[in-house]
C-alpha positions as CSV (number, residue, x, y, z in Angstrom):
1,X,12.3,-27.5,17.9
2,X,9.1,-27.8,16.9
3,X,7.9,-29.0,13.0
4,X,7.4,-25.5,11.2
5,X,4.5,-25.2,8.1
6,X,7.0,-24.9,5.1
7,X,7.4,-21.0,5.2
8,X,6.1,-20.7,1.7
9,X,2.5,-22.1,2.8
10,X,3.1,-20.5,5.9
11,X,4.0,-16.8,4.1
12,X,1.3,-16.9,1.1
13,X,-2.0,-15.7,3.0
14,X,0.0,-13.2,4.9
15,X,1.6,-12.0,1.6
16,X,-1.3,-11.7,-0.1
17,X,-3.4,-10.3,2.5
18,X,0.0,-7.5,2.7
19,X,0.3,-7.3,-0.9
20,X,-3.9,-6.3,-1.0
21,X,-3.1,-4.0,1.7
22,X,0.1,-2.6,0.1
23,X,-2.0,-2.0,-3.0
24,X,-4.6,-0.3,-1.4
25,X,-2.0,2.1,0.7
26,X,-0.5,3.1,-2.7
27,X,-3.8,3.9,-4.5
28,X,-4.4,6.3,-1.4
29,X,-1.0,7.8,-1.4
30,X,-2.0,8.3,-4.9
31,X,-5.2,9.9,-4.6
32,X,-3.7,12.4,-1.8
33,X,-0.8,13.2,-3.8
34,X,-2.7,14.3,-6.5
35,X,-5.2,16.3,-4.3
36,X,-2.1,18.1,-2.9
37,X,-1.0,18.6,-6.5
38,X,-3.5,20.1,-7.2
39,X,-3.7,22.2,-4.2
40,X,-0.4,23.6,-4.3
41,X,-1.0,24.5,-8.1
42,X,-4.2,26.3,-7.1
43,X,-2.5,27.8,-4.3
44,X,0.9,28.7,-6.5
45,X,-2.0,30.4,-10.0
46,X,-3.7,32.7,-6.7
């Protein structure tokens, strides 16, 4: 076996560069849920 980078110096760049991503994903979900809210509430007065 070969000497491993202690997985928390290993994990924290690709955690944070997930939890940026992660964040971002959610504000879209957001954004098109609320679109479709919208939608269907348009689509549900008509």
């Amino acid at each position: 076996m070969h000497p491993k980078v202690p997985p928390e110096r290993e994990n924290m760049p690709h955690s944070h560069a997930c939890l940026s991503a992660l964040t971002i994903g959610i504000k879209v979900h957001a954004d098109q849920v609320t679109a479709q809210a919208k939608l269907v509430r348009h689509q549900i007065r008509i």
